[in-house]
PDBQT receptor file of N, H, CA, C and O in Angstrom, charges set to zero:
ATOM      1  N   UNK A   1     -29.454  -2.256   2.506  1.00  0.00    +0.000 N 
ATOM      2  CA  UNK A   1     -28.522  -2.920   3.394  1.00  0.00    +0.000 C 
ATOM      3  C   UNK A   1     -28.502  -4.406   3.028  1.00  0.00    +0.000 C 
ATOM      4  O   UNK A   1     -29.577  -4.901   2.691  1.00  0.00    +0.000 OA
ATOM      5  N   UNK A   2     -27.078  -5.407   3.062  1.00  0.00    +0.000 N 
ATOM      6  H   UNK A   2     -26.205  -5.004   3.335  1.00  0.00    +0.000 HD
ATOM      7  CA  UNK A   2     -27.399  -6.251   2.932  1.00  0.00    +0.000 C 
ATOM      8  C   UNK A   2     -27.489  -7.271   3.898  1.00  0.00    +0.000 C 
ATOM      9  O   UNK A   2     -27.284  -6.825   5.027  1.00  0.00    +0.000 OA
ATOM     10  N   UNK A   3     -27.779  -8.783   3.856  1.00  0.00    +0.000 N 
ATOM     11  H   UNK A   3     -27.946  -9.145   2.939  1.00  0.00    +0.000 HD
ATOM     12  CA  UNK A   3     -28.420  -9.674   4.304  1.00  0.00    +0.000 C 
ATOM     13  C   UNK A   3     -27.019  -9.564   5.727  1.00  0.00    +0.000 C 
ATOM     14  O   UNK A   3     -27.120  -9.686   6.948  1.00  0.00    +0.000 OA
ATOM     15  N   UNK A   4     -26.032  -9.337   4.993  1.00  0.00    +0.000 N 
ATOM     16  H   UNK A   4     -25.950  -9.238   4.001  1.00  0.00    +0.000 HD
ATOM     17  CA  UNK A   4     -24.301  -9.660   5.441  1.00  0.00    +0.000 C 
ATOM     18  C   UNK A   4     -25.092  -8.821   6.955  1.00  0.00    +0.000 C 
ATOM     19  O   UNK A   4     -25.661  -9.290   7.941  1.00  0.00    +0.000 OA
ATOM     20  N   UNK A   5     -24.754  -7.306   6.489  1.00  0.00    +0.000 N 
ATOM     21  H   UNK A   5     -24.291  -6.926   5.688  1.00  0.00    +0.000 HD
ATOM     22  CA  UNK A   5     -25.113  -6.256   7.117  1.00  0.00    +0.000 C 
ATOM     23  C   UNK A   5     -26.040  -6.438   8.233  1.00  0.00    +0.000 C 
ATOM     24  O   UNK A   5     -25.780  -6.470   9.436  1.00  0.00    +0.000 OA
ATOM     25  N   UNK A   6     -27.298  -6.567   7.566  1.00  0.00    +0.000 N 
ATOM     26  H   UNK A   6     -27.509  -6.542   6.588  1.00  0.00    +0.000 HD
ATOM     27  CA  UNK A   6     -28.309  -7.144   8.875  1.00  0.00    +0.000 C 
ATOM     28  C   UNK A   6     -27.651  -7.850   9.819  1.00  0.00    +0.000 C 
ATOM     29  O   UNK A   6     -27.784  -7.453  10.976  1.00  0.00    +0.000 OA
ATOM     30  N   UNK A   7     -26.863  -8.949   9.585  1.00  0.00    +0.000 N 
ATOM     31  H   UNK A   7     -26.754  -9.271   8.645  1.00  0.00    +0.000 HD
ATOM     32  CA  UNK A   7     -26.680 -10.227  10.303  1.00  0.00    +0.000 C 
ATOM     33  C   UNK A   7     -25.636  -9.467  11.419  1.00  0.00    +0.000 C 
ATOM     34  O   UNK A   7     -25.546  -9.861  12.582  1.00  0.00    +0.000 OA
ATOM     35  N   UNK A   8     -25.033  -8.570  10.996  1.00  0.00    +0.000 N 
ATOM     36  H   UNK A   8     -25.105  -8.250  10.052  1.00  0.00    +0.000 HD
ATOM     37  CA  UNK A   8     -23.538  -8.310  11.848  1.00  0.00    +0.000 C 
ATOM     38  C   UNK A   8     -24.592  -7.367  12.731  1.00  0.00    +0.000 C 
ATOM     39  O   UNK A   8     -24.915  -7.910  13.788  1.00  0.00    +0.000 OA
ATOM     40  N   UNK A   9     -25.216  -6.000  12.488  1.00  0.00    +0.000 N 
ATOM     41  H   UNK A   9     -24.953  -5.559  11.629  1.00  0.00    +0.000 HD
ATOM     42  CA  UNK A   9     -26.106  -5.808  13.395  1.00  0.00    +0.000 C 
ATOM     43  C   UNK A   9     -26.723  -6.224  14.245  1.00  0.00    +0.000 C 
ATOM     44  O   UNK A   9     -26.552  -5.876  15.413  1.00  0.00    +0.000 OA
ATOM     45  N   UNK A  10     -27.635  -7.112  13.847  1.00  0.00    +0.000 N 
ATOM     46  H   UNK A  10     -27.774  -7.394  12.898  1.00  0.00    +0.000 HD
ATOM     47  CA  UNK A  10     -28.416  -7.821  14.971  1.00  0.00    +0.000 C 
ATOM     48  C   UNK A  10     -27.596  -8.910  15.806  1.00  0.00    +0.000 C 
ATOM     49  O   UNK A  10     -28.043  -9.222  16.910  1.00  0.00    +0.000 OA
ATOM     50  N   UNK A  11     -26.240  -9.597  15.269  1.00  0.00    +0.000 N 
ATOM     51  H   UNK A  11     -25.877  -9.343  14.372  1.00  0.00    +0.000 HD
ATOM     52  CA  UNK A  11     -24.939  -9.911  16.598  1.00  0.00    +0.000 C 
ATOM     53  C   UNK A  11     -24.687  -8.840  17.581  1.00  0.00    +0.000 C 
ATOM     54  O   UNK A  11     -24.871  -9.026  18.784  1.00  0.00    +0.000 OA
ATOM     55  N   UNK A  12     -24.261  -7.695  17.081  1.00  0.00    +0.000 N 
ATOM     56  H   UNK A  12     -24.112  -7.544  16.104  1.00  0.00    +0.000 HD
ATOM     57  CA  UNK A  12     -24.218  -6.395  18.049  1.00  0.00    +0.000 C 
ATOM     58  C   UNK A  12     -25.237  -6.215  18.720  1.00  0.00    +0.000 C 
ATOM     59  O   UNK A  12     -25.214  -5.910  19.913  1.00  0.00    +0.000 OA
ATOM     60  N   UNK A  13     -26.350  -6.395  17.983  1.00  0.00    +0.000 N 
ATOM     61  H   UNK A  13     -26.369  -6.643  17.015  1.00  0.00    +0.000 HD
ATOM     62  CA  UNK A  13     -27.583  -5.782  18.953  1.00  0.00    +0.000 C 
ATOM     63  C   UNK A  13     -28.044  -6.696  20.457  1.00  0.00    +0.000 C 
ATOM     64  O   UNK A  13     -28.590  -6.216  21.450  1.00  0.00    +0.000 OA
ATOM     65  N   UNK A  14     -27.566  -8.348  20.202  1.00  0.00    +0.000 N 
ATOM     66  H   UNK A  14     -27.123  -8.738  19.394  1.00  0.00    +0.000 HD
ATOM     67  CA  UNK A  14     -27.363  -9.192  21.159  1.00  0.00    +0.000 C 
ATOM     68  C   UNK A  14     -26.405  -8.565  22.113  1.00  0.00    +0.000 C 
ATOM     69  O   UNK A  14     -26.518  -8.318  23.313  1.00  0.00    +0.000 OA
ATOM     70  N   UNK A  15     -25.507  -8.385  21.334  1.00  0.00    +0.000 N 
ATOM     71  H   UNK A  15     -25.415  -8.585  20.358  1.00  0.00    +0.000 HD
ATOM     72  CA  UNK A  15     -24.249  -8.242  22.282  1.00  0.00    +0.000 C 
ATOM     73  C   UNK A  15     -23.843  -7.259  23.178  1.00  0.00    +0.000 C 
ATOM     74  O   UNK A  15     -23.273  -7.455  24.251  1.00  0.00    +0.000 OA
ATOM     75  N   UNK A  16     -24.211  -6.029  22.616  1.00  0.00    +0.000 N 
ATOM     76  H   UNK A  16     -24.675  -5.870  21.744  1.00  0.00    +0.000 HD
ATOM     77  CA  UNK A  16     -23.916  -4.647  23.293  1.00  0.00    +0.000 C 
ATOM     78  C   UNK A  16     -24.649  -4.358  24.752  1.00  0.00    +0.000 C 
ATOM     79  O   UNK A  16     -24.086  -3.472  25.393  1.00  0.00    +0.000 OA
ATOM     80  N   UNK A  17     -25.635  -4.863  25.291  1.00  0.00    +0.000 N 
ATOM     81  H   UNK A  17     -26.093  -5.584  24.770  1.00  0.00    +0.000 HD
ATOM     82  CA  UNK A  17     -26.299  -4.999  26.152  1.00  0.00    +0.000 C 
ATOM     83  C   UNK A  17     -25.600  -5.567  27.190  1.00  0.00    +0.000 C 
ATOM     84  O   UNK A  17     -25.690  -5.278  28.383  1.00  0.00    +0.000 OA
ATOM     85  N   UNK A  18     -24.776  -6.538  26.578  1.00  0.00    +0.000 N 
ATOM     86  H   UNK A  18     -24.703  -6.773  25.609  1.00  0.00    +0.000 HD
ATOM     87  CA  UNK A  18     -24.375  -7.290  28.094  1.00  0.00    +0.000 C 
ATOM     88  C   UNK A  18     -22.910  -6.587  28.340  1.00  0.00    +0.000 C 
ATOM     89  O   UNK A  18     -22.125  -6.880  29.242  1.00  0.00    +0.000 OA
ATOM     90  N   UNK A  19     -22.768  -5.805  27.542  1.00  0.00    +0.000 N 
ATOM     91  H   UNK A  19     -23.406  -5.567  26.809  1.00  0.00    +0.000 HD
ATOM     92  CA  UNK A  19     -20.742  -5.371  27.912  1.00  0.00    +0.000 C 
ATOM     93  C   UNK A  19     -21.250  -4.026  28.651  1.00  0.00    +0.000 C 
ATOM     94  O   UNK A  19     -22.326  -3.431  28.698  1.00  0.00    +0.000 OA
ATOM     95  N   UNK A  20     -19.720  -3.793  29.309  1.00  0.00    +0.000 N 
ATOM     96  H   UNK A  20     -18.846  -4.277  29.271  1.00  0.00    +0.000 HD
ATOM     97  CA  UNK A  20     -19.774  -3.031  30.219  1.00  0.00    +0.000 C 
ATOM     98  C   UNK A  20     -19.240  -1.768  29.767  1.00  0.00    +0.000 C 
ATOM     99  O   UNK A  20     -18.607  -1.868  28.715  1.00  0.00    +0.000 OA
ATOM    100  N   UNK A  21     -19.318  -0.517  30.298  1.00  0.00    +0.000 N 
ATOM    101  H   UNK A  21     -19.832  -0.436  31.152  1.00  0.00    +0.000 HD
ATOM    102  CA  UNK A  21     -19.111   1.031  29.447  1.00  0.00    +0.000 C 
ATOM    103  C   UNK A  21     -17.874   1.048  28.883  1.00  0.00    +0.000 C 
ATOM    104  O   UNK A  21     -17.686   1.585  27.791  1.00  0.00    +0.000 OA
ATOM    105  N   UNK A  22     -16.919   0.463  29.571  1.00  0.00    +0.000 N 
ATOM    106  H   UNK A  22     -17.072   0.027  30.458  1.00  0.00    +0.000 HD
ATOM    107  CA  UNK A  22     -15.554  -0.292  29.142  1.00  0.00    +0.000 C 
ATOM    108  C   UNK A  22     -15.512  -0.430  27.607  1.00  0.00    +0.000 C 
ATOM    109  O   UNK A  22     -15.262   0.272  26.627  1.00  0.00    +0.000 OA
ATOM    110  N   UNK A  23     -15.963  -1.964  27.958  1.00  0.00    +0.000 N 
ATOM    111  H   UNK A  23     -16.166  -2.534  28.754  1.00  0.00    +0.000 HD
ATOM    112  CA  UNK A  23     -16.052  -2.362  26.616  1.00  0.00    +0.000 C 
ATOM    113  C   UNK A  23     -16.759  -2.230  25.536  1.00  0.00    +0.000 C 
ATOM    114  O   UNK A  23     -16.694  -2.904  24.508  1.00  0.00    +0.000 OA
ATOM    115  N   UNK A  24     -17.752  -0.945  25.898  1.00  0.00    +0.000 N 
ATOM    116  H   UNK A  24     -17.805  -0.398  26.733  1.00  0.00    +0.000 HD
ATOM    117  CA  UNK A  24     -18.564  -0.666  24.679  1.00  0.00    +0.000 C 
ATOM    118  C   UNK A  24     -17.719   0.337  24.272  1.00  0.00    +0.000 C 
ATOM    119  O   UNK A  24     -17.605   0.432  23.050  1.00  0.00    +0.000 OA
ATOM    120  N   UNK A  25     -16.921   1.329  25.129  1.00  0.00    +0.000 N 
ATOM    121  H   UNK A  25     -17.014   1.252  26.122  1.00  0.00    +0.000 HD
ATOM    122  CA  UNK A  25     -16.103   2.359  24.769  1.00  0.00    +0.000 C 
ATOM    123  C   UNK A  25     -14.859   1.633  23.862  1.00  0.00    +0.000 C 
ATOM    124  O   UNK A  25     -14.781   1.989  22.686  1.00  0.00    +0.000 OA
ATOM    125  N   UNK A  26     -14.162   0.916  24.221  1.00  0.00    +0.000 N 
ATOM    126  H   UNK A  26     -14.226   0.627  25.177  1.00  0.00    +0.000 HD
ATOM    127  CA  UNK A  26     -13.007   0.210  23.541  1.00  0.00    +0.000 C 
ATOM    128  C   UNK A  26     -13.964   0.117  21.862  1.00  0.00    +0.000 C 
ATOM    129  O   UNK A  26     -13.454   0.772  20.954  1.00  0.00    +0.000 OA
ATOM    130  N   UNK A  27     -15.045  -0.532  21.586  1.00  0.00    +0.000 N 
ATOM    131  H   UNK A  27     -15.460  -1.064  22.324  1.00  0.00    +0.000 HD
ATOM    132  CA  UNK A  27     -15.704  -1.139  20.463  1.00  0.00    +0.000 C 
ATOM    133  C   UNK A  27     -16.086  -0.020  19.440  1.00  0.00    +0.000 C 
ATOM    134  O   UNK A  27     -16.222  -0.024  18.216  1.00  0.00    +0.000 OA
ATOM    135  N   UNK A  28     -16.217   1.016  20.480  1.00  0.00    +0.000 N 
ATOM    136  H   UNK A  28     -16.107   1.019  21.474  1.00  0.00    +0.000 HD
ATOM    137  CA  UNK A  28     -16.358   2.247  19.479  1.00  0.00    +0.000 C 
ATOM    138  C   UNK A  28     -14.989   2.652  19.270  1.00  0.00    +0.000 C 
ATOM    139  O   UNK A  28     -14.894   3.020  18.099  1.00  0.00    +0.000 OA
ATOM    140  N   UNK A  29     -13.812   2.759  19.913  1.00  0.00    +0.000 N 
ATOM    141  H   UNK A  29     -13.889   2.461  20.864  1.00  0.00    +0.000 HD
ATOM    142  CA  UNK A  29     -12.714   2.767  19.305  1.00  0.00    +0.000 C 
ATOM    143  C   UNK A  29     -12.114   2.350  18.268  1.00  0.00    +0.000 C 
ATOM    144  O   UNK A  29     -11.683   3.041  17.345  1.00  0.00    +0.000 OA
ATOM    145  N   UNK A  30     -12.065   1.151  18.392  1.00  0.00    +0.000 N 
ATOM    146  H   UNK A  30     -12.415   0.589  19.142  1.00  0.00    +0.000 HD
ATOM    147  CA  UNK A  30     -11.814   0.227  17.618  1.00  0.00    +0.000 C 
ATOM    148  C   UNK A  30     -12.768   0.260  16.342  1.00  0.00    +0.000 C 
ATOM    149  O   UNK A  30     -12.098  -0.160  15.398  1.00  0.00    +0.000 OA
ATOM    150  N   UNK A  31     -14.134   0.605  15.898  1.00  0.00    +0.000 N 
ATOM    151  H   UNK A  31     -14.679   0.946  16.664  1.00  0.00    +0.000 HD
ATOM    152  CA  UNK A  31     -14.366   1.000  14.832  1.00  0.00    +0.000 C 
ATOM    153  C   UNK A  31     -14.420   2.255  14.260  1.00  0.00    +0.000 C 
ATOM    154  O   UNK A  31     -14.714   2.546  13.100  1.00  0.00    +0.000 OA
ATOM    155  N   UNK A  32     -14.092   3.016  15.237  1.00  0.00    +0.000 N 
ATOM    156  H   UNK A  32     -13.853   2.780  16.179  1.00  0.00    +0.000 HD
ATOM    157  CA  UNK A  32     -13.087   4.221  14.633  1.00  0.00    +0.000 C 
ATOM    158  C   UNK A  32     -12.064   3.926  13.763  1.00  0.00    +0.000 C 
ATOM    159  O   UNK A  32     -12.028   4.153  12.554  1.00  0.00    +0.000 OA
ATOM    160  N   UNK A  33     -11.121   3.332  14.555  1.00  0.00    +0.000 N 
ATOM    161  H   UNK A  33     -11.150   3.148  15.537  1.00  0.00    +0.000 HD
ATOM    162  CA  UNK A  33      -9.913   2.879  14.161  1.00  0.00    +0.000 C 
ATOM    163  C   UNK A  33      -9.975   2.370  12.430  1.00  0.00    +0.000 C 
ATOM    164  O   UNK A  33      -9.114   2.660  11.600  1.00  0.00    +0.000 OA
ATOM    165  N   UNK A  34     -10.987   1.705  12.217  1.00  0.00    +0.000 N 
ATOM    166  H   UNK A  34     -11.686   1.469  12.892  1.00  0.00    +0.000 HD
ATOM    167  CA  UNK A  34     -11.080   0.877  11.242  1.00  0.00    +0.000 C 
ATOM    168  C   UNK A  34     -11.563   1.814   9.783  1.00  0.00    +0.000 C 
ATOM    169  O   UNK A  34     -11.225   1.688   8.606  1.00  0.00    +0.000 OA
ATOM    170  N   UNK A  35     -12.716   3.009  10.628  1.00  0.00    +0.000 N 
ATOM    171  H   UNK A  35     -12.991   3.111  11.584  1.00  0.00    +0.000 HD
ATOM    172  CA  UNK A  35     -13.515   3.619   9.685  1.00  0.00    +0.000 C 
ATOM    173  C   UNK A  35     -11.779   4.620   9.054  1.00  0.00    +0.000 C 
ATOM    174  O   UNK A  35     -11.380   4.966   7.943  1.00  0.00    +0.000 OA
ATOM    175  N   UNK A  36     -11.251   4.741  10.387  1.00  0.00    +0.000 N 
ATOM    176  H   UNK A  36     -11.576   4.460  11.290  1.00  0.00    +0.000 HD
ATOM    177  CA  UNK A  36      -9.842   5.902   9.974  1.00  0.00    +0.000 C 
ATOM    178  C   UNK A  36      -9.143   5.100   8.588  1.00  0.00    +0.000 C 
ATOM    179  O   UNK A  36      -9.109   5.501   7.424  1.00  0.00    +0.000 OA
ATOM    180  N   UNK A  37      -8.640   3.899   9.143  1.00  0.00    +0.000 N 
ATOM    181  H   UNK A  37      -8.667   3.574  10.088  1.00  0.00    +0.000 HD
ATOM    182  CA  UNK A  37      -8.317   3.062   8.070  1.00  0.00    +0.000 C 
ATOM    183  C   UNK A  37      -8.415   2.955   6.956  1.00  0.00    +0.000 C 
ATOM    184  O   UNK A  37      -7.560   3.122   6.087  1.00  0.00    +0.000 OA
ATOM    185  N   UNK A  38     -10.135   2.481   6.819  1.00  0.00    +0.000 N 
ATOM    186  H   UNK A  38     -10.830   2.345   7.525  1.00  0.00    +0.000 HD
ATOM    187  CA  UNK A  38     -10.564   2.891   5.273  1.00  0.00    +0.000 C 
ATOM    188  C   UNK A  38     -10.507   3.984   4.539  1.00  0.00    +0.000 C 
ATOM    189  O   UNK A  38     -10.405   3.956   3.313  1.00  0.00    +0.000 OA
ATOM    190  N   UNK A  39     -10.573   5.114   5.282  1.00  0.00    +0.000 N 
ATOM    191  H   UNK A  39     -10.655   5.138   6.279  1.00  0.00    +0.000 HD
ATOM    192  CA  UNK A  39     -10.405   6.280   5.179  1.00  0.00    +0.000 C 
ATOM    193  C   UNK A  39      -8.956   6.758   4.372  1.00  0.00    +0.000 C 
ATOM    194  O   UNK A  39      -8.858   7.352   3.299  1.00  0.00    +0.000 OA
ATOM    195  N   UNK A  40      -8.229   6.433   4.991  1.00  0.00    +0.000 N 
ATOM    196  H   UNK A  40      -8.308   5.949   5.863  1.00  0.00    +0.000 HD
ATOM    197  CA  UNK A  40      -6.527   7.076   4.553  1.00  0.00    +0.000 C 
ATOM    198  C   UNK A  40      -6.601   5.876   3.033  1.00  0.00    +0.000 C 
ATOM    199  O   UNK A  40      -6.310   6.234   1.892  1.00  0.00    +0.000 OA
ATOM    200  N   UNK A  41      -6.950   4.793   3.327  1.00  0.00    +0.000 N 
ATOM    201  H   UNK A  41      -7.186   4.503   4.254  1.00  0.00    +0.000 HD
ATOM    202  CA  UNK A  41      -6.830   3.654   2.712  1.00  0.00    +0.000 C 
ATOM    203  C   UNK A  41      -7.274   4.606   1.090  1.00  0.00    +0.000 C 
ATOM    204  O   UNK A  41      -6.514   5.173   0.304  1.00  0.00    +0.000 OA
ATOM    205  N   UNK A  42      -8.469   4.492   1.066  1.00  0.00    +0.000 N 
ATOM    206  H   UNK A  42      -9.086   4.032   1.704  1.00  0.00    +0.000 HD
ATOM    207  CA  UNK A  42      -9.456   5.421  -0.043  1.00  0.00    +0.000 C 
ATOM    208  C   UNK A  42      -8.193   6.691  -0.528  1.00  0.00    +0.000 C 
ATOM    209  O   UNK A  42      -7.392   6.606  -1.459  1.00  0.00    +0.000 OA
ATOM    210  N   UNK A  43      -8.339   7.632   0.286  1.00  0.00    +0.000 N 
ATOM    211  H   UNK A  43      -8.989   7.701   1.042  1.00  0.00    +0.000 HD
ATOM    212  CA  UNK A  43      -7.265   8.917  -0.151  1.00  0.00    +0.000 C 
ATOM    213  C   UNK A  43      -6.131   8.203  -0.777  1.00  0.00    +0.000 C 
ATOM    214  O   UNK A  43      -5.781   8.389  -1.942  1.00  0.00    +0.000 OA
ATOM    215  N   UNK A  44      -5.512   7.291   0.134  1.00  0.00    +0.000 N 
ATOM    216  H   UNK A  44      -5.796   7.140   1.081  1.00  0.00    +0.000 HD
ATOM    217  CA  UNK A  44      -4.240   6.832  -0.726  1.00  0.00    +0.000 C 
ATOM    218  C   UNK A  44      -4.217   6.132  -2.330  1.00  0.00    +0.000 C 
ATOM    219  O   UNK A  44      -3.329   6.353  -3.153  1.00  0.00    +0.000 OA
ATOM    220  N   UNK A  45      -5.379   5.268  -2.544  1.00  0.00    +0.000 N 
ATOM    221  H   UNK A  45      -6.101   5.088  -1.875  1.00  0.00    +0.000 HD
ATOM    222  CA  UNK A  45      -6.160   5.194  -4.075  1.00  0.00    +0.000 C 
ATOM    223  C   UNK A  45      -6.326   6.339  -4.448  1.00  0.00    +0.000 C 
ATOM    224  O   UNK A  45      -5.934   6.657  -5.570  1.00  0.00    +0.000 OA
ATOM    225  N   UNK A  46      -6.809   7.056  -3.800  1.00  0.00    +0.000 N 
ATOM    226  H   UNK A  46      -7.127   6.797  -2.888  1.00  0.00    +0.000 HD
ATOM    227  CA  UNK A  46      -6.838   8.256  -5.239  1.00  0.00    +0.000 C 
ATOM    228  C   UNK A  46      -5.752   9.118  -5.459  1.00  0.00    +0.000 C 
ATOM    229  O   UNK A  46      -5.685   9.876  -6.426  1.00  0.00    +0.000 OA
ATOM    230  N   UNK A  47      -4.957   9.026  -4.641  1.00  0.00    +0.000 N 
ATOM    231  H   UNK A  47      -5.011   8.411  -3.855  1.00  0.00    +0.000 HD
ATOM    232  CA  UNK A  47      -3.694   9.932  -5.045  1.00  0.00    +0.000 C 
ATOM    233  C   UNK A  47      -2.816   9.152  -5.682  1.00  0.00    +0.000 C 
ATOM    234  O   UNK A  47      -1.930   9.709  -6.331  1.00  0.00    +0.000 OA
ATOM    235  N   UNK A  48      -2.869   7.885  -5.637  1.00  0.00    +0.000 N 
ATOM    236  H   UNK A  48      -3.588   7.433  -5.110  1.00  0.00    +0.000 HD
ATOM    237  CA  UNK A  48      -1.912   6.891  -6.439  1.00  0.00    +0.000 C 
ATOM    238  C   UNK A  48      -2.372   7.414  -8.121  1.00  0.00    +0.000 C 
ATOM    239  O   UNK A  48      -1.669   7.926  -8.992  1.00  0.00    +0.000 OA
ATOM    240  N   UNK A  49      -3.937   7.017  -8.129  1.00  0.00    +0.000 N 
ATOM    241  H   UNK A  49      -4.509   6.601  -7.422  1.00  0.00    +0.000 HD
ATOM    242  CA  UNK A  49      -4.699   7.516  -9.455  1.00  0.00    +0.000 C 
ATOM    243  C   UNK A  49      -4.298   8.780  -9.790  1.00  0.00    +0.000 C 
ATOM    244  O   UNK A  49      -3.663   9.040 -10.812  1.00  0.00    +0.000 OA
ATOM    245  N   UNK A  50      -4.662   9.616  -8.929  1.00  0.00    +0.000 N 
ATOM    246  H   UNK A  50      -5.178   9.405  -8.098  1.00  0.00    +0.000 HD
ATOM    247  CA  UNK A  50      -3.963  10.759  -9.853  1.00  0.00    +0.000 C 
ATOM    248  C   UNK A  50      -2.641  11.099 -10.120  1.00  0.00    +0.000 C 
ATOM    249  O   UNK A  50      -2.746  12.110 -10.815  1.00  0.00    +0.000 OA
ATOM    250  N   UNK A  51      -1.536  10.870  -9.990  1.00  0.00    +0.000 N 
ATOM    251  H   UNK A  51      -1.451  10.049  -9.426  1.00  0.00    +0.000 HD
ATOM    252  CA  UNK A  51      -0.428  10.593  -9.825  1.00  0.00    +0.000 C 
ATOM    253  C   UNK A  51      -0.266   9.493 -11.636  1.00  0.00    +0.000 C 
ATOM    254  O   UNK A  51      -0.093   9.633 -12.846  1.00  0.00    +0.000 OA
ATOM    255  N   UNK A  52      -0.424   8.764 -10.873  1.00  0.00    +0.000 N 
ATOM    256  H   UNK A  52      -0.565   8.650  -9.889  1.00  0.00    +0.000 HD
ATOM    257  CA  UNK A  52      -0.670   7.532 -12.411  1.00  0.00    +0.000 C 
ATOM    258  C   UNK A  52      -1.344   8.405 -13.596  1.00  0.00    +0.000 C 
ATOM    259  O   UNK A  52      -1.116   8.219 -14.791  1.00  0.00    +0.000 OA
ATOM    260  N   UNK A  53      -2.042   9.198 -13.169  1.00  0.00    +0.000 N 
ATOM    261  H   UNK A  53      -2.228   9.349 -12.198  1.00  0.00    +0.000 HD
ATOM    262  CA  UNK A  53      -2.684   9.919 -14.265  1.00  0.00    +0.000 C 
ATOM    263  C   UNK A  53      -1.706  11.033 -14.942  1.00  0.00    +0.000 C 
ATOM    264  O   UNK A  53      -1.559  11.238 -16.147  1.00  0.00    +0.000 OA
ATOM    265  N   UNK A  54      -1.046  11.729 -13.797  1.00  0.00    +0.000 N 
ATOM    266  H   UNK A  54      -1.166  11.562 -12.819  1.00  0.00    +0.000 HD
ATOM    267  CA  UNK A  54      -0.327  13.174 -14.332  1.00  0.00    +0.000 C 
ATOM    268  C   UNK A  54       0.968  12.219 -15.201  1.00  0.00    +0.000 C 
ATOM    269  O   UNK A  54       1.224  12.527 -16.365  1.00  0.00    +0.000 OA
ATOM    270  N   UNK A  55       1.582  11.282 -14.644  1.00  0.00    +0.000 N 
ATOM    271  H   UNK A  55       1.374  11.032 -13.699  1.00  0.00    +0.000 HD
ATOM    272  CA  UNK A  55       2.950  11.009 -15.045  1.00  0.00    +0.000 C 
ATOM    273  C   UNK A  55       2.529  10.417 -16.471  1.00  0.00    +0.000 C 
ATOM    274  O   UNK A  55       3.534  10.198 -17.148  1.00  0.00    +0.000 OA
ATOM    275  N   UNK A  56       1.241  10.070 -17.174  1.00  0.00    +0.000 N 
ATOM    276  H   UNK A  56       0.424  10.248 -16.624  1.00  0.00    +0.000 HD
ATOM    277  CA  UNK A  56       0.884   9.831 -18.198  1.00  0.00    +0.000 C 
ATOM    278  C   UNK A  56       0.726  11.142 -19.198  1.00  0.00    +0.000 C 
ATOM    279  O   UNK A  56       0.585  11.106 -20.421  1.00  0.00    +0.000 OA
ATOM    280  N   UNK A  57       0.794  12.444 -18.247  1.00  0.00    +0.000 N 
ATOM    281  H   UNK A  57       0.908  12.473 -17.254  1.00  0.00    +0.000 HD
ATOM    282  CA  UNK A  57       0.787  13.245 -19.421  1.00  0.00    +0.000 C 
ATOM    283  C   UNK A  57       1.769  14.215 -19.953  1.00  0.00    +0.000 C 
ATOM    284  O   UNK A  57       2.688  14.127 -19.139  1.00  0.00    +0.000 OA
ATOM    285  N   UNK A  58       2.073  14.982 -20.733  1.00  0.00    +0.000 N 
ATOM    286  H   UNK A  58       1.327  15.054 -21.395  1.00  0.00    +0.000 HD
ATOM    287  CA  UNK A  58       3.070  15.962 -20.763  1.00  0.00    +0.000 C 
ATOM    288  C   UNK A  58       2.846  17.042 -19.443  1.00  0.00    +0.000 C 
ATOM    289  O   UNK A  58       1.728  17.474 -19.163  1.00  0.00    +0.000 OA
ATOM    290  N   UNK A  59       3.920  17.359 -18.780  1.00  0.00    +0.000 N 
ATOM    291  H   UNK A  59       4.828  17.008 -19.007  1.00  0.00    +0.000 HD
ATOM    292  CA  UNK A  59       3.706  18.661 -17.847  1.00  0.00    +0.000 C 
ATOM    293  C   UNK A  59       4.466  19.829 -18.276  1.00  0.00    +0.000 C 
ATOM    294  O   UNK A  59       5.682  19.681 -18.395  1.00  0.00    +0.000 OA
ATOM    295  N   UNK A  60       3.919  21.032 -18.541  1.00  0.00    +0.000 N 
ATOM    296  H   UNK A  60       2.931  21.153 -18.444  1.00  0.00    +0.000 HD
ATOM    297  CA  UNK A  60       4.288  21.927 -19.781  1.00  0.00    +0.000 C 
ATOM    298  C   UNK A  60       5.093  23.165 -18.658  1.00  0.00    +0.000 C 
ATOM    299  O   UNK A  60       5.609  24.180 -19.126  1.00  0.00    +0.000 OA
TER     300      UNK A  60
């Protein structure tokens, strides 16, 4: 893990304590939201790649 990593953790780990079920629920949303993001984000790179790949070859 890095130093980055640690640091954003242990902000959360301050922080999560004092919010209310509310707003801890919204926070897990919201990095849902984000993990979904990266997610489609990634698939959409690789289908660009493969795509870029087929139109480079003969299709018989």
């Amino acid at each position: 893990m890095s130093e980055r990593e640690k640091q954003i953790l242990e902000t959360f780990g301050k922080v999560i304590p004092g919010m209310t079920e509310e707003e801890k629920n919204t926070l897990v949303v919201y990095g849902q939201g984000i993990a979904e993001g990266k997610r489609l984000a990634r698939k959409e790179m690789e289908e660009r790649a493969l795509c870029e790949k087929l139109e480079g070859k003969k299709v018989v």
